[in-house]
C-alpha positions in Angstrom: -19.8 -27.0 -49.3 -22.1 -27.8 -46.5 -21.8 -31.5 -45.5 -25.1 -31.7 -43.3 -28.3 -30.7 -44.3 -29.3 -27.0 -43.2 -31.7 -28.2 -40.5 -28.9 -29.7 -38.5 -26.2 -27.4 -38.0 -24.7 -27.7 -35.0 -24.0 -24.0 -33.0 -25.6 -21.9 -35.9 -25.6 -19.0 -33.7 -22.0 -19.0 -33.8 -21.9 -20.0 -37.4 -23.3 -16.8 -37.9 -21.2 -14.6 -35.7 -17.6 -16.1 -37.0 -19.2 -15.5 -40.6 -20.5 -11.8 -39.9 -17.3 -11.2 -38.2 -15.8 -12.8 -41.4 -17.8 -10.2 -43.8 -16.6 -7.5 -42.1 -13.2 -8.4 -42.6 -13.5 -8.9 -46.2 -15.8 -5.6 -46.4 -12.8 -3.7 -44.7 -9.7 -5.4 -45.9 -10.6 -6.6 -49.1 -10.1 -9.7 -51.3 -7.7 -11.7 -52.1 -5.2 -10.9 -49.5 -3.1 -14.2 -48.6 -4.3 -16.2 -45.4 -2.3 -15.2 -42.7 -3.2 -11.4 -42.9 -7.1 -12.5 -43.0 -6.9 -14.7 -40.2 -5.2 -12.1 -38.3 -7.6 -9.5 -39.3 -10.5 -12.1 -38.4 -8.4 -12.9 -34.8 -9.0 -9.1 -34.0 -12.9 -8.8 -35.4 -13.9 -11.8 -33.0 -11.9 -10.3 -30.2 -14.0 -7.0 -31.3 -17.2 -8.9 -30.7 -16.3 -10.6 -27.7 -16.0 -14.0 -29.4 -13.5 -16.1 -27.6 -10.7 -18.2 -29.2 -7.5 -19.7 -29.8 -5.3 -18.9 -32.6 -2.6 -21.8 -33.4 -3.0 -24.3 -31.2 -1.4 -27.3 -32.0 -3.4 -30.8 -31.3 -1.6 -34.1 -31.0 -2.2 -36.7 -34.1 -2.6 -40.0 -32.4 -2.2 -43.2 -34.9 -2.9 -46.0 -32.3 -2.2 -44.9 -29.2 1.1 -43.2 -30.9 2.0 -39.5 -31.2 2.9 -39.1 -34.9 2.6 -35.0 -35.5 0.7 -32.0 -34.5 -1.8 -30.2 -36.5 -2.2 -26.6 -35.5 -5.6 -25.1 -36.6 -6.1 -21.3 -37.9 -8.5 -20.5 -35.2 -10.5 -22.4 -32.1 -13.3 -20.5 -31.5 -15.3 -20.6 -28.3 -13.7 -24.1 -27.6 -15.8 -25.5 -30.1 -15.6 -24.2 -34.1 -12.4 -24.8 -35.8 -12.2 -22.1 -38.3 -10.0 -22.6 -41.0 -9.2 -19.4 -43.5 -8.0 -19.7 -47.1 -7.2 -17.8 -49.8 -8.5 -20.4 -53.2 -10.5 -20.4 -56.2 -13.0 -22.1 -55.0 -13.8 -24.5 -51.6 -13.9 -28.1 -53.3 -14.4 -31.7 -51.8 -10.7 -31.8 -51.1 -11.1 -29.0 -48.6 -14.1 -30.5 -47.1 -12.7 -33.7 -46.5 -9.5 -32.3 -44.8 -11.9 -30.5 -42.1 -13.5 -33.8 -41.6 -9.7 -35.1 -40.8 -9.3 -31.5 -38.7 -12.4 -32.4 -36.5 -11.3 -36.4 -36.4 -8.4 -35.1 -35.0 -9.5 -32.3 -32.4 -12.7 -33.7 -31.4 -14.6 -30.5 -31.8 -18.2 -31.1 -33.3 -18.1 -28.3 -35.8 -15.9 -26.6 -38.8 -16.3 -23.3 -41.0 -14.2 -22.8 -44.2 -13.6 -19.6 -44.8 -12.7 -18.4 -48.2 -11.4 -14.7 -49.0 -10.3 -14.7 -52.4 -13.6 -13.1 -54.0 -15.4 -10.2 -53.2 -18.3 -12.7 -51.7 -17.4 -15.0 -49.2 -17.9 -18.2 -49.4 
């Protein structure tokens, strides 16, 4: 699902270095695996190519002006990609529109939905 039009994607040189990074895992590892082992396997191929991040950390969900929950993306990377793994038939509007919520939430500018349950990525 891409939800700008191709000439406006923000960071695209990172784009392309999380997805690379995210090829390599599924060349290596394989489909179909559950999500945890795949973002943990991504964790270690961005540390491999010097990509910095975070992996689970939590961000406050503020409902005017009050704290009401955390929400703790897969990975932050370079302070400015949320990257969110999953293991699904396919990436549908429903996913879509909860990384709209994700980057609502954390105030980062961009998002990549990674999905590792068929031999291509998507």
């Amino acid at each position: 699902m891409n939800l700008r039009p191709a000439r406006e994607v923000l960071f695209r040189k990172e784009v392309y270095a999380i997805v690379g990074a995210a090829l390599e895992v599924l060349r290596e590892l394989g489909h179909g695996i559950h999500e945890k082992p795949n973002e943990r396997t991504l964790a270690v191929e961005l540390r491999l190519r010097s990509l910095s991040f975070q992996q689970q950390t939590p961000f406050d969900i503020v409902y005017k002006t009050v704290n009401v929950g955390r929400f703790t993306p897969d990975l932050v990377v370079l302070g400015k990609i949320i990257v969110d793994t999953k293991v699904i038939e396919r990436i549908t509007n429903h996913e879509g529109g909860q990384m709209l919520n994700y980057l609502r939430i954390t105030r980062l500018p961009v998002g990549v939905i990674l999905n590792f349950r068929h031999p291509k990525l998507e």
